[in-house]
PDB file of N, CA, C and O in Angstrom:
ATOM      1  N   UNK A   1     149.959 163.565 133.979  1.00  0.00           N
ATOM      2  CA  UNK A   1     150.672 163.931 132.765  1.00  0.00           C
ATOM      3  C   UNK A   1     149.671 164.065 131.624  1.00  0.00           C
ATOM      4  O   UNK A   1     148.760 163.282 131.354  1.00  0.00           O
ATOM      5  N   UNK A   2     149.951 165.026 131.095  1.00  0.00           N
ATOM      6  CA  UNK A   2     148.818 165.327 129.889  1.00  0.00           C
ATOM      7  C   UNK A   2     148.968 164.190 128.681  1.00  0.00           C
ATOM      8  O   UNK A   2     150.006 163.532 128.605  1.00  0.00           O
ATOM      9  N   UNK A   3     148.298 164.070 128.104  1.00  0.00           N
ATOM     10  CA  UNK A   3     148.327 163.149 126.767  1.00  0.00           C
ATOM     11  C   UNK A   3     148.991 163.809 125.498  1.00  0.00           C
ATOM     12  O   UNK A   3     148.698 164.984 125.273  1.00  0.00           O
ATOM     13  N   UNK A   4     149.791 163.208 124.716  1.00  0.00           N
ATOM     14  CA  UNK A   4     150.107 164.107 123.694  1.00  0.00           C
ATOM     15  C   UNK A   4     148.814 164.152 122.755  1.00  0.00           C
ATOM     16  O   UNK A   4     147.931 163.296 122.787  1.00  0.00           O
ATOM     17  N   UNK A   5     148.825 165.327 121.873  1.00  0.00           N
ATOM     18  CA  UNK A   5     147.491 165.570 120.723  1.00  0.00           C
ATOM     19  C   UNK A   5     148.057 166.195 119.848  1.00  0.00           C
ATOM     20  O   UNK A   5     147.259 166.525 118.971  1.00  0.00           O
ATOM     21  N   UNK A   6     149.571 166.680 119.572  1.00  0.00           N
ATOM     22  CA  UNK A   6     149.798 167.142 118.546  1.00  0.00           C
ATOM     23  C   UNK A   6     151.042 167.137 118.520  1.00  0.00           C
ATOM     24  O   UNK A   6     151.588 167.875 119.340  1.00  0.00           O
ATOM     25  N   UNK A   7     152.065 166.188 117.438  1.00  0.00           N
ATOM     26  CA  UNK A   7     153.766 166.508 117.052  1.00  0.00           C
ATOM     27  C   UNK A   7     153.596 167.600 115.606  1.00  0.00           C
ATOM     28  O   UNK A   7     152.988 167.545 114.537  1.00  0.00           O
ATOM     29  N   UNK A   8     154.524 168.585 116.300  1.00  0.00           N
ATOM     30  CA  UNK A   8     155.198 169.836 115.190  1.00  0.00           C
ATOM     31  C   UNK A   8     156.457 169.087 114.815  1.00  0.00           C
ATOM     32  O   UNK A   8     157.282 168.595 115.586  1.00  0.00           O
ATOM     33  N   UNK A   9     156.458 169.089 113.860  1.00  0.00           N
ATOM     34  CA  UNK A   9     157.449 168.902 112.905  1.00  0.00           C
ATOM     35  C   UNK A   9     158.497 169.471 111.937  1.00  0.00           C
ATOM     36  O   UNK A   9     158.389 169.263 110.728  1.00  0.00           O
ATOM     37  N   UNK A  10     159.374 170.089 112.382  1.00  0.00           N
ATOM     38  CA  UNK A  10     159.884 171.007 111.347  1.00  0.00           C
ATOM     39  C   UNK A  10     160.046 170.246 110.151  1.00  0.00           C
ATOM     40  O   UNK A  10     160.459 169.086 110.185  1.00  0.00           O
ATOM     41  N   UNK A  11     159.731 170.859 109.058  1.00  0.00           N
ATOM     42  CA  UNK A  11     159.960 169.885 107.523  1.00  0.00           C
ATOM     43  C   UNK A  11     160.063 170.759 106.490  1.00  0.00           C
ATOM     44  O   UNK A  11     159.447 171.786 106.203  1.00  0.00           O
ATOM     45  N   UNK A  12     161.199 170.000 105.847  1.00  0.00           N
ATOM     46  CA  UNK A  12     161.916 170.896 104.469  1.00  0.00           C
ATOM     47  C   UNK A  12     162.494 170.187 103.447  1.00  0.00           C
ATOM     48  O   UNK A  12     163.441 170.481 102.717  1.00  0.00           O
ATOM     49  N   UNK A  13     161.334 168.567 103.526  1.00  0.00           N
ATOM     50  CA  UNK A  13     161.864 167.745 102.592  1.00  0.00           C
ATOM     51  C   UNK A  13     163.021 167.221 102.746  1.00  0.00           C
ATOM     52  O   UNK A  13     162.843 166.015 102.576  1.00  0.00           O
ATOM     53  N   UNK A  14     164.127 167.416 102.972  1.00  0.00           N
ATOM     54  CA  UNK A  14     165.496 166.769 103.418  1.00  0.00           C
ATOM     55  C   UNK A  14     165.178 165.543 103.966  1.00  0.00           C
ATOM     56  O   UNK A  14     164.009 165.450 104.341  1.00  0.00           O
ATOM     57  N   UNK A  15     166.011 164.399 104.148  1.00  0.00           N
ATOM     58  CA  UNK A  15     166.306 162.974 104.457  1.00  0.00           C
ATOM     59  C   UNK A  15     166.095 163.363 105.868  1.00  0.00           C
ATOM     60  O   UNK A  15     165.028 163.086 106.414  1.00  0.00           O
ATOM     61  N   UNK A  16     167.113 164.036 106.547  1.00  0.00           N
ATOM     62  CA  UNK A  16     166.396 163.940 108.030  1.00  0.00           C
ATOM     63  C   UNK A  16     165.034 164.378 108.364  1.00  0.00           C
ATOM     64  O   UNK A  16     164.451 163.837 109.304  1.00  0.00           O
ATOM     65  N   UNK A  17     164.398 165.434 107.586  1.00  0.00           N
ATOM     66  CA  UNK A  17     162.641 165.628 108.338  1.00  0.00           C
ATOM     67  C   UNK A  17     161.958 164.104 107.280  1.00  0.00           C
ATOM     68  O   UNK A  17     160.865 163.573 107.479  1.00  0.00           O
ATOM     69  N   UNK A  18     162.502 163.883 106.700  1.00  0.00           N
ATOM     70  CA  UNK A  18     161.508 163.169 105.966  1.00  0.00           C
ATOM     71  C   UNK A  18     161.507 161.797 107.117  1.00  0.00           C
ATOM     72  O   UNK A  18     160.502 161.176 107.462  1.00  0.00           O
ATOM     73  N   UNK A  19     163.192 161.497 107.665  1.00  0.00           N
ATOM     74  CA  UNK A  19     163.059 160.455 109.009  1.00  0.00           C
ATOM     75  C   UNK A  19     162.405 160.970 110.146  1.00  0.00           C
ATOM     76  O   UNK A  19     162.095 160.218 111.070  1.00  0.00           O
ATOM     77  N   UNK A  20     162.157 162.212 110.172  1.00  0.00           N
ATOM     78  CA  UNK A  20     161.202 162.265 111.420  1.00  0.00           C
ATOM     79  C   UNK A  20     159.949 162.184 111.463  1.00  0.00           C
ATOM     80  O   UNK A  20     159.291 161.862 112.451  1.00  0.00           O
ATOM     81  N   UNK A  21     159.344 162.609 109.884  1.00  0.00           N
ATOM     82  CA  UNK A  21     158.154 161.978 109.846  1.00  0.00           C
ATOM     83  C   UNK A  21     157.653 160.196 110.009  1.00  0.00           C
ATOM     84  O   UNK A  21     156.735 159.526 110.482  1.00  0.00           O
ATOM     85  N   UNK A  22     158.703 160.058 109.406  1.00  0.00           N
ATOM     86  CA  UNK A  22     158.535 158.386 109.588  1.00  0.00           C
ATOM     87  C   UNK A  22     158.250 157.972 111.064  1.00  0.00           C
ATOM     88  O   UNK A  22     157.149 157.568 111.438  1.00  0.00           O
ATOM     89  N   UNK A  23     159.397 158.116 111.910  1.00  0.00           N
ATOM     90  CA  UNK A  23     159.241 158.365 113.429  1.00  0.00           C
ATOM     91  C   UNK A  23     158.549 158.135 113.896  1.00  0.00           C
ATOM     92  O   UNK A  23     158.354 157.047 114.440  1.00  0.00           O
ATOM     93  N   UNK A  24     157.509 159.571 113.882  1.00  0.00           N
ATOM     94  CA  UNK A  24     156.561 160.070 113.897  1.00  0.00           C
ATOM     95  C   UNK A  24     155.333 159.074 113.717  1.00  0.00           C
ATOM     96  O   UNK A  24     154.967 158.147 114.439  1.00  0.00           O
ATOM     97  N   UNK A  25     154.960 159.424 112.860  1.00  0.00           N
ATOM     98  CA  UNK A  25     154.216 158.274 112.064  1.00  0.00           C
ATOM     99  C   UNK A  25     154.402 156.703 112.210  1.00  0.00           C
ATOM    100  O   UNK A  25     153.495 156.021 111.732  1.00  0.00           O
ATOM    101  N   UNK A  26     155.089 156.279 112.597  1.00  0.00           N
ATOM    102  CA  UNK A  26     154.994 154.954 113.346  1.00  0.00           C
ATOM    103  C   UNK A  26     154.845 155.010 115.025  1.00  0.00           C
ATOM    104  O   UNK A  26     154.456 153.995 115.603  1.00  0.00           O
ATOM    105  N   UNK A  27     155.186 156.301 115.836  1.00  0.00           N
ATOM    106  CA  UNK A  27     154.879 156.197 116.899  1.00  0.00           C
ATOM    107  C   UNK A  27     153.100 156.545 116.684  1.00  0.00           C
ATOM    108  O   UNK A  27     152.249 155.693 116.942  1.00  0.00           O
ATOM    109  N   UNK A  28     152.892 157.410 116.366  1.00  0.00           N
ATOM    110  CA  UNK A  28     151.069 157.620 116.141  1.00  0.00           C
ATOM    111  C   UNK A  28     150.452 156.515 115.762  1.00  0.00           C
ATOM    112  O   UNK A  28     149.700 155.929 116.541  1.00  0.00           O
ATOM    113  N   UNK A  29     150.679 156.085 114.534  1.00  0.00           N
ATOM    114  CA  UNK A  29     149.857 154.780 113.790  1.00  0.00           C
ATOM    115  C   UNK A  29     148.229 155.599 113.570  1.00  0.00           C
ATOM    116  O   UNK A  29     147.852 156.769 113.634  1.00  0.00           O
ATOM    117  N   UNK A  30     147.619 154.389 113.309  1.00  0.00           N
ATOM    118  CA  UNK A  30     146.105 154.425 112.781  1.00  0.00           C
ATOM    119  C   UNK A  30     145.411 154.284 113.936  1.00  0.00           C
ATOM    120  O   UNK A  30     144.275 154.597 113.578  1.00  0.00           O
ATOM    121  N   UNK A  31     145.350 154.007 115.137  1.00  0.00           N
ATOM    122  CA  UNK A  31     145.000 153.897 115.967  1.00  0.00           C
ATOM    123  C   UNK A  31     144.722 154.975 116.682  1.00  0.00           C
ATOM    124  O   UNK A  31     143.533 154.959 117.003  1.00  0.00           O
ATOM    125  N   UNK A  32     145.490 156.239 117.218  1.00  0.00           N
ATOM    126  CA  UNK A  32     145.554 157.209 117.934  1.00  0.00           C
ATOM    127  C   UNK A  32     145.339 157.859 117.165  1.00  0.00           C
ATOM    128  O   UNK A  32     145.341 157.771 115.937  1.00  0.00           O
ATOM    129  N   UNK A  33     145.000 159.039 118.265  1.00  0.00           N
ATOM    130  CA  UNK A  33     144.136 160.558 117.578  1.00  0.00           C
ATOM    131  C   UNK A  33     145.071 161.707 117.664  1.00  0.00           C
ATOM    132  O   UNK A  33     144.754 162.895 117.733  1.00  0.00           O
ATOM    133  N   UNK A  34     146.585 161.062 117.647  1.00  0.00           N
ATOM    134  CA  UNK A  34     147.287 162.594 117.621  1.00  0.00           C
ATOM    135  C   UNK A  34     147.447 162.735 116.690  1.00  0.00           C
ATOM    136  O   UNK A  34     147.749 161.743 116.027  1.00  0.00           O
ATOM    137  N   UNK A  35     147.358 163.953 116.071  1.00  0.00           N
ATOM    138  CA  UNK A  35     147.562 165.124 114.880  1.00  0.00           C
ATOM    139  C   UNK A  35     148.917 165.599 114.669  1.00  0.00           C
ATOM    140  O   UNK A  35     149.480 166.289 115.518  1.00  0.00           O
ATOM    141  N   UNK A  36     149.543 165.215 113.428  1.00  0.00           N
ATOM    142  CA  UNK A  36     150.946 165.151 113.099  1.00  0.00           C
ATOM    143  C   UNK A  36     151.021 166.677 112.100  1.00  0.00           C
ATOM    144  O   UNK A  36     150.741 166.577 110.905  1.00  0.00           O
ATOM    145  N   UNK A  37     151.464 168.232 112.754  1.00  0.00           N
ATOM    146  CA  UNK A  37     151.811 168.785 111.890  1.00  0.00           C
ATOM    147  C   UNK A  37     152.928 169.431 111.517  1.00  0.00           C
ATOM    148  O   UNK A  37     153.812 169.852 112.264  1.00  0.00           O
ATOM    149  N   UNK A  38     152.863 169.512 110.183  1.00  0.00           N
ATOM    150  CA  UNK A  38     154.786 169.971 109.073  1.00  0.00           C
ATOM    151  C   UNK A  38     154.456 171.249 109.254  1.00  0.00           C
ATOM    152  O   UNK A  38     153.413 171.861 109.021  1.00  0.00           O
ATOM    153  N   UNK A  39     155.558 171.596 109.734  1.00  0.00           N
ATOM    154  CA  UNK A  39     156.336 173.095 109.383  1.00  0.00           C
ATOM    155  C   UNK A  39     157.410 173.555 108.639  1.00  0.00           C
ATOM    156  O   UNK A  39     158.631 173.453 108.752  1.00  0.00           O
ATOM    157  N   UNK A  40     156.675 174.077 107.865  1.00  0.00           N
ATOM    158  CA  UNK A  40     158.054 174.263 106.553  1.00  0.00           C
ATOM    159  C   UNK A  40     158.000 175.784 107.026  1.00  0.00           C
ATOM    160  O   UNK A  40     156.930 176.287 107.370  1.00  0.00           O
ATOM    161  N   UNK A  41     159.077 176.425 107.029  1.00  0.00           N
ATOM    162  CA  UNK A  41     159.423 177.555 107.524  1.00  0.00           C
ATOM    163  C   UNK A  41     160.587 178.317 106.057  1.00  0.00           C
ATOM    164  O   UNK A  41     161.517 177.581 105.726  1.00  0.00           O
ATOM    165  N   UNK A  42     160.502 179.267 105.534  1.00  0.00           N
ATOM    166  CA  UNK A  42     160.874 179.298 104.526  1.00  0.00           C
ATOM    167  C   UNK A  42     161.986 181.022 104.754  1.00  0.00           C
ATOM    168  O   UNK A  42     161.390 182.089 104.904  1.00  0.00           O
ATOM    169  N   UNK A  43     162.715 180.998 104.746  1.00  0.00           N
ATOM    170  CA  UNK A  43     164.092 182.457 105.082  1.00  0.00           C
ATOM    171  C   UNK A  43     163.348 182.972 103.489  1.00  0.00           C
ATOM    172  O   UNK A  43     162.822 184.078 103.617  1.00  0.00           O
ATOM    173  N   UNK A  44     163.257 182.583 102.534  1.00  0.00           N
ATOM    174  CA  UNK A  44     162.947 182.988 101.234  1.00  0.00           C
ATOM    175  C   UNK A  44     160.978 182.946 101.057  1.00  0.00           C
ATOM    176  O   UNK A  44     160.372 182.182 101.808  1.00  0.00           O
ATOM    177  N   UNK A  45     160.366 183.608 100.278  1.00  0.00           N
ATOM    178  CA  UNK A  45     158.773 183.008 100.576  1.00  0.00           C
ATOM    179  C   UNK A  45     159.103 182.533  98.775  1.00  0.00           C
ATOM    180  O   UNK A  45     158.672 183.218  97.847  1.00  0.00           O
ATOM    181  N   UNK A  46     159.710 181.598  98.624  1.00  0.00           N
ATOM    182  CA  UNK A  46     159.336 180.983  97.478  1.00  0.00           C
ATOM    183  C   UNK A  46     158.725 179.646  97.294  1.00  0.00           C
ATOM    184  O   UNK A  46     159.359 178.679  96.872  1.00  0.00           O
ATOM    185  N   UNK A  47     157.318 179.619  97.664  1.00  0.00           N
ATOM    186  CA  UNK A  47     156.185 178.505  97.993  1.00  0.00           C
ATOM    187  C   UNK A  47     155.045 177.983  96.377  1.00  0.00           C
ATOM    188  O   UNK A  47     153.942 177.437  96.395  1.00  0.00           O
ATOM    189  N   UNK A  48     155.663 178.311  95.480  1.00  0.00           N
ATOM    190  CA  UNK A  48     154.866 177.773  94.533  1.00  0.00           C
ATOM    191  C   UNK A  48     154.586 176.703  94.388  1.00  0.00           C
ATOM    192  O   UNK A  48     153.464 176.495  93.927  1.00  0.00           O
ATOM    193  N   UNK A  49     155.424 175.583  94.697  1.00  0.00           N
ATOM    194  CA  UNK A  49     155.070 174.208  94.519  1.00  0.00           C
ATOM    195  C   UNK A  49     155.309 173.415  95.769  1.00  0.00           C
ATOM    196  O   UNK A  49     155.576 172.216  95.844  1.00  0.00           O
ATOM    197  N   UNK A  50     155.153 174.383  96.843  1.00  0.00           N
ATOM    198  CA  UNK A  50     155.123 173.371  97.845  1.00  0.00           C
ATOM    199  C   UNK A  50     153.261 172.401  98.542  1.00  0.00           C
ATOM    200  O   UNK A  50     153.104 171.544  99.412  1.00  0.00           O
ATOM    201  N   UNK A  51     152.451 172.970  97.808  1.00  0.00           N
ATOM    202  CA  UNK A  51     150.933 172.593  98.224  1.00  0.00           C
ATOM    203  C   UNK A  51     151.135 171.268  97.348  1.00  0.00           C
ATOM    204  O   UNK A  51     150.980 170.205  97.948  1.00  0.00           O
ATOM    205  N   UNK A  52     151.472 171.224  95.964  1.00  0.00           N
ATOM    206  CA  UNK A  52     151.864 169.817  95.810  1.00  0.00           C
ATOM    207  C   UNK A  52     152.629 168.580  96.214  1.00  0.00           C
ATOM    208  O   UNK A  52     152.431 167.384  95.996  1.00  0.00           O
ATOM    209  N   UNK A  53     153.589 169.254  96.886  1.00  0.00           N
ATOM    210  CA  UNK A  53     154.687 168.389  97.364  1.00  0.00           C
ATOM    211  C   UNK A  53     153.699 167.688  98.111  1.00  0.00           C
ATOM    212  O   UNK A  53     153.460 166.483  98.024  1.00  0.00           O
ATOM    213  N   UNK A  54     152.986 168.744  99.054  1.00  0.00           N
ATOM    214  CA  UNK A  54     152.457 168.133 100.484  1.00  0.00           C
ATOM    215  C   UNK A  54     151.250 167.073 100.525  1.00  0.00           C
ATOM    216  O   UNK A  54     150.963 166.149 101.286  1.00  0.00           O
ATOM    217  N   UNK A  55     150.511 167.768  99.043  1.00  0.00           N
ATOM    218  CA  UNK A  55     149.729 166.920  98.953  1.00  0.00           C
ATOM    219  C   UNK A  55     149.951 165.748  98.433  1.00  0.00           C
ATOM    220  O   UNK A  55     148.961 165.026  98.546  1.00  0.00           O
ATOM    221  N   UNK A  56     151.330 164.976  97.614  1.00  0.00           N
ATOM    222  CA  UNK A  56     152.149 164.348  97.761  1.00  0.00           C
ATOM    223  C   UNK A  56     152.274 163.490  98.855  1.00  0.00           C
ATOM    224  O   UNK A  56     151.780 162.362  98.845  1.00  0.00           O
ATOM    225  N   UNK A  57     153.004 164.020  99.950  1.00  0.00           N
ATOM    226  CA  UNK A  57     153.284 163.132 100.554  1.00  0.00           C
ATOM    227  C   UNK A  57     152.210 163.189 101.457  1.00  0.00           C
ATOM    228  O   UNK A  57     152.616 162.514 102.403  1.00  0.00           O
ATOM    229  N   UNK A  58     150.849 163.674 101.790  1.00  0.00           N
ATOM    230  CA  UNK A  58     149.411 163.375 102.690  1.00  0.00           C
ATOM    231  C   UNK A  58     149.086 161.732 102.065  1.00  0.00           C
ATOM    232  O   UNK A  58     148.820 160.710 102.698  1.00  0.00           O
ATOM    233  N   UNK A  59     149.216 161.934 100.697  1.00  0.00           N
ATOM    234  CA  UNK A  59     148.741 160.611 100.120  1.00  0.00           C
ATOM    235  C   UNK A  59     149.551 159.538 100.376  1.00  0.00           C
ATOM    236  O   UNK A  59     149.139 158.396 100.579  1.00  0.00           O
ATOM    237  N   UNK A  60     150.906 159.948 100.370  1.00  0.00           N
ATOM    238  CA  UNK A  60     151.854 158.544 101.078  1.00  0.00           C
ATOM    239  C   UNK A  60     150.998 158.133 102.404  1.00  0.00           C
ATOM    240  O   UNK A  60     150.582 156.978 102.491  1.00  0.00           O
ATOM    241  N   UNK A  61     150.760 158.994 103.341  1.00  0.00           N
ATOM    242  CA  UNK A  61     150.689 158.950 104.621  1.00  0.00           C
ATOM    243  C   UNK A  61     148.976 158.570 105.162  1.00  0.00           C
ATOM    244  O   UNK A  61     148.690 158.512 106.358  1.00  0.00           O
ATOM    245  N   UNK A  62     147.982 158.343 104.070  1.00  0.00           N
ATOM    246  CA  UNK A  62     147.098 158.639 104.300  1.00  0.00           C
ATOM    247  C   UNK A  62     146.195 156.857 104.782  1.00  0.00           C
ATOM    248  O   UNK A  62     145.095 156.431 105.131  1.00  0.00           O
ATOM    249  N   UNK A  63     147.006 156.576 104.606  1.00  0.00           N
ATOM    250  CA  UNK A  63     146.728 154.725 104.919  1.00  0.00           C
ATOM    251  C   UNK A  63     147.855 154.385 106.137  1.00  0.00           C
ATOM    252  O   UNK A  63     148.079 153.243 106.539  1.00  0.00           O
ATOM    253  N   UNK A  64     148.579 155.725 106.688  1.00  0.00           N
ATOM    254  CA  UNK A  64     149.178 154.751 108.001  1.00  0.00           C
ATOM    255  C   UNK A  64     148.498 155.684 109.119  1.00  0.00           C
ATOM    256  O   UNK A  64     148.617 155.324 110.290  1.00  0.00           O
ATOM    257  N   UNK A  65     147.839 156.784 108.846  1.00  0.00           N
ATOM    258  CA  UNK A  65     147.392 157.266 110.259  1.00  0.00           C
ATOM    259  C   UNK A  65     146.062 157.685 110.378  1.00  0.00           C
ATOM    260  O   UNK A  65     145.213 157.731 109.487  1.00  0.00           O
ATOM    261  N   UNK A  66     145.973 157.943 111.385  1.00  0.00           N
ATOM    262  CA  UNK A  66     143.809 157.998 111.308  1.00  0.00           C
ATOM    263  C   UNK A  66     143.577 159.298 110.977  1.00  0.00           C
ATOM    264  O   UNK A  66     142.482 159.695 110.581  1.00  0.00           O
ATOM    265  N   UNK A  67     144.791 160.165 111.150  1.00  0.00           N
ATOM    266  CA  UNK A  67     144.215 161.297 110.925  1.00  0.00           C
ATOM    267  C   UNK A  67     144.931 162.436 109.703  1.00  0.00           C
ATOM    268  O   UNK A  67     146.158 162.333 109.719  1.00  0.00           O
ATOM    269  N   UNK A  68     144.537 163.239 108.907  1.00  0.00           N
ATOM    270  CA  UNK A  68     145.340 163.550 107.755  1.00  0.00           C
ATOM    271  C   UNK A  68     146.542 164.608 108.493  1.00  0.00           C
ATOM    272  O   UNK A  68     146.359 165.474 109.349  1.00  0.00           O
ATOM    273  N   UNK A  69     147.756 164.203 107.851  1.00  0.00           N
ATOM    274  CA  UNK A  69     148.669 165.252 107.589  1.00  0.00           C
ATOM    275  C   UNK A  69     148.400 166.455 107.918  1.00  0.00           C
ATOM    276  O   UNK A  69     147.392 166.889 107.361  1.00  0.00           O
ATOM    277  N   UNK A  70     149.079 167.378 108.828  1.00  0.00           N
ATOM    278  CA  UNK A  70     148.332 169.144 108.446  1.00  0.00           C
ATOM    279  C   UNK A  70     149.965 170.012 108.553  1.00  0.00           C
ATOM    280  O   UNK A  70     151.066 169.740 109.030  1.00  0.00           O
ATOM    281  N   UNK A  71     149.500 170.890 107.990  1.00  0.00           N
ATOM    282  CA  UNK A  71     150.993 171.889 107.786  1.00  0.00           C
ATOM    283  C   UNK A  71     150.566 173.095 107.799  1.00  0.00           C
ATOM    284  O   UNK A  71     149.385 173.396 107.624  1.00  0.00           O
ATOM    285  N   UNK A  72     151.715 174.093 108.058  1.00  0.00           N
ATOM    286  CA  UNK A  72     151.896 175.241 108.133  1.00  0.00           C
ATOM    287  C   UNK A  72     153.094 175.307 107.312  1.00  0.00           C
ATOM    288  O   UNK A  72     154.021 174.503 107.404  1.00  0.00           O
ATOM    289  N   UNK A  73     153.048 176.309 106.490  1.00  0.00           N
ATOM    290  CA  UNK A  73     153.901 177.210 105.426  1.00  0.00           C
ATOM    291  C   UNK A  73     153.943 178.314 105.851  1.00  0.00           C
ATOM    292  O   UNK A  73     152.839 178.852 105.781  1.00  0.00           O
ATOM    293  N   UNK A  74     154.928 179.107 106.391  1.00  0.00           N
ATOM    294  CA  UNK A  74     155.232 180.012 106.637  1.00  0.00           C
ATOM    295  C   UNK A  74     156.891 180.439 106.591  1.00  0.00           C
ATOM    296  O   UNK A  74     157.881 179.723 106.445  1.00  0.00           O
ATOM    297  N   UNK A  75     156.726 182.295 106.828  1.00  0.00           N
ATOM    298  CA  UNK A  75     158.003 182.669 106.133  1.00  0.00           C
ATOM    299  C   UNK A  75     159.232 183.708 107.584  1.00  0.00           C
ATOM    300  O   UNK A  75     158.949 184.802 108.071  1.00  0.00           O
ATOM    301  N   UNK A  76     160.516 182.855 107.903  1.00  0.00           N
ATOM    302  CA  UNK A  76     160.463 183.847 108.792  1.00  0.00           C
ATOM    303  C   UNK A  76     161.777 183.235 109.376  1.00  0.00           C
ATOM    304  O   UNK A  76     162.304 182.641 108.436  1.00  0.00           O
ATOM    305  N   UNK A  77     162.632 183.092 110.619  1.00  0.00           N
ATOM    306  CA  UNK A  77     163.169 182.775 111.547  1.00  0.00           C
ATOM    307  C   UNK A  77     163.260 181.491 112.236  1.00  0.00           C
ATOM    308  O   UNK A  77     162.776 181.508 113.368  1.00  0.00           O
ATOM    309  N   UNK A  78     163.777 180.332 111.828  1.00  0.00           N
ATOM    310  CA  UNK A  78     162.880 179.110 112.130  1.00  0.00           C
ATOM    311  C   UNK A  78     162.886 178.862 113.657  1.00  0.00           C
ATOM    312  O   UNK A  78     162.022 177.998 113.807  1.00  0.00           O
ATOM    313  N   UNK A  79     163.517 179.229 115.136  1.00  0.00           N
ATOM    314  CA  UNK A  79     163.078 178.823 115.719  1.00  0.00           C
ATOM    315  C   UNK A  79     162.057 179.831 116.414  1.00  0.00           C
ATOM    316  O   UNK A  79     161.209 179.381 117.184  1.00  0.00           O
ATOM    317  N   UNK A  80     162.133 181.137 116.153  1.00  0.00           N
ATOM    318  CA  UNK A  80     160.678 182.159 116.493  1.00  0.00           C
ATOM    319  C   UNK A  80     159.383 181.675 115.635  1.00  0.00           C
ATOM    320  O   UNK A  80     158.276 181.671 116.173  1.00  0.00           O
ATOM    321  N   UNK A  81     159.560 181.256 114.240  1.00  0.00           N
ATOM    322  CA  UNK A  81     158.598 181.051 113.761  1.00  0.00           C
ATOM    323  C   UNK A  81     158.031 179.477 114.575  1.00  0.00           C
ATOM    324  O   UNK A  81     157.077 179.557 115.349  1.00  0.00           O
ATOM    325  N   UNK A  82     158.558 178.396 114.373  1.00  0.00           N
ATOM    326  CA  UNK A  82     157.859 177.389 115.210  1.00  0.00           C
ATOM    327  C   UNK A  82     157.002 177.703 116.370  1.00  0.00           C
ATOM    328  O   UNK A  82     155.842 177.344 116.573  1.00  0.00           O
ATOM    329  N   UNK A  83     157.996 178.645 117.301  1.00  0.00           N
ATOM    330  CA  UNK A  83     157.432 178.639 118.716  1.00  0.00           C
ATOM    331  C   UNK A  83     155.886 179.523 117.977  1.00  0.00           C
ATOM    332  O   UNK A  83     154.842 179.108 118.479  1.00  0.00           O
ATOM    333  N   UNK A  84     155.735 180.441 117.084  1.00  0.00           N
ATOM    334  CA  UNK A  84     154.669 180.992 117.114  1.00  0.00           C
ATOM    335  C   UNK A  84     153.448 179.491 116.647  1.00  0.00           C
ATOM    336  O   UNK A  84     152.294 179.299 117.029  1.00  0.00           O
ATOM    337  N   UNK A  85     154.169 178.810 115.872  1.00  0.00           N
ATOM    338  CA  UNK A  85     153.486 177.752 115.341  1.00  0.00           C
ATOM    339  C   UNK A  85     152.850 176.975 116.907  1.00  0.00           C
ATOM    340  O   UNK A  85     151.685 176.796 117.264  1.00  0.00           O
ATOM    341  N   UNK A  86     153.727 176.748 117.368  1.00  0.00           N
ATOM    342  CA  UNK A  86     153.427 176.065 118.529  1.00  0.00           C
ATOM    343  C   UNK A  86     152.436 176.499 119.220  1.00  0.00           C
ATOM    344  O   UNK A  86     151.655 175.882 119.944  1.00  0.00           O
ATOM    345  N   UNK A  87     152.501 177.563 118.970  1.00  0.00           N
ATOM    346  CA  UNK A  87     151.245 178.197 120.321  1.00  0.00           C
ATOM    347  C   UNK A  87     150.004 178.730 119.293  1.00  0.00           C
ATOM    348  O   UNK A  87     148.985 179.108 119.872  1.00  0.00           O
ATOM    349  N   UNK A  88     150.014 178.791 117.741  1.00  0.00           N
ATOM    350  CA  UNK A  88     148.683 178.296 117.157  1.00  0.00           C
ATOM    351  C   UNK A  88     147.916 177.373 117.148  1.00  0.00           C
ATOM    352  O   UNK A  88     146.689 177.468 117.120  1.00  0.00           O
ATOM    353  N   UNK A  89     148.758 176.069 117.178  1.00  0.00           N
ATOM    354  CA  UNK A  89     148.064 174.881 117.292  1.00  0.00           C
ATOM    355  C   UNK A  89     147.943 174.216 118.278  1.00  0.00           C
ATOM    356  O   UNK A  89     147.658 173.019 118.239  1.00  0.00           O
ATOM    357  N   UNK A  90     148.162 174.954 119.467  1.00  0.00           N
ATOM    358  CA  UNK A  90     147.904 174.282 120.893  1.00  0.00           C
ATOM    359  C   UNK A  90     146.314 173.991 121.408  1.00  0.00           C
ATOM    360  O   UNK A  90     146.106 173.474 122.505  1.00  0.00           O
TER     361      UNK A  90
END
């Protein structure tokens, strides 16, 4: 069985992605080397203030895991767009 090395995350700020980061982030910890990344997927491309948000919450996150936060912003279809996500960061 392969090792995991990377959770996609769909995220749009809402209470539920924000619980899956948590999840997330307590199954990884500081210890392991998997790479946790947000996908904000946007039907609209209105992204002006989302590089703050994120960098926002990297800094919440940046004392529980070994490795930083990474995201994709992109504009499109959310479950075609993931799967393309998916197979960028494989």
């Amino acid at each position: 069985m392969d090792k995991i090395r990377t959770i996609l995350i769909p995220f749009d700020f809402t209470k539920a992605s924000k619980k899956a980061l948590e999840y997330a982030a307590g199954f990884v910890g500081r210890l392991d080397d998997i790479k946790i990344v947000l996908a904000y997927v946007s039907g609209n491309c209105n992204l002006e203030l989302l590089p703050e948000n994120f960098e926002r919450l990297e800094k919440e996150y940046e004392g529980i895991l070994k490795n930083k936060l990474e995201w994709e912003i992109q504009d499109g279809k959310l479950i075609e767009t993931l799967i393309k996500i998916r197979k960028k960061i494989r």
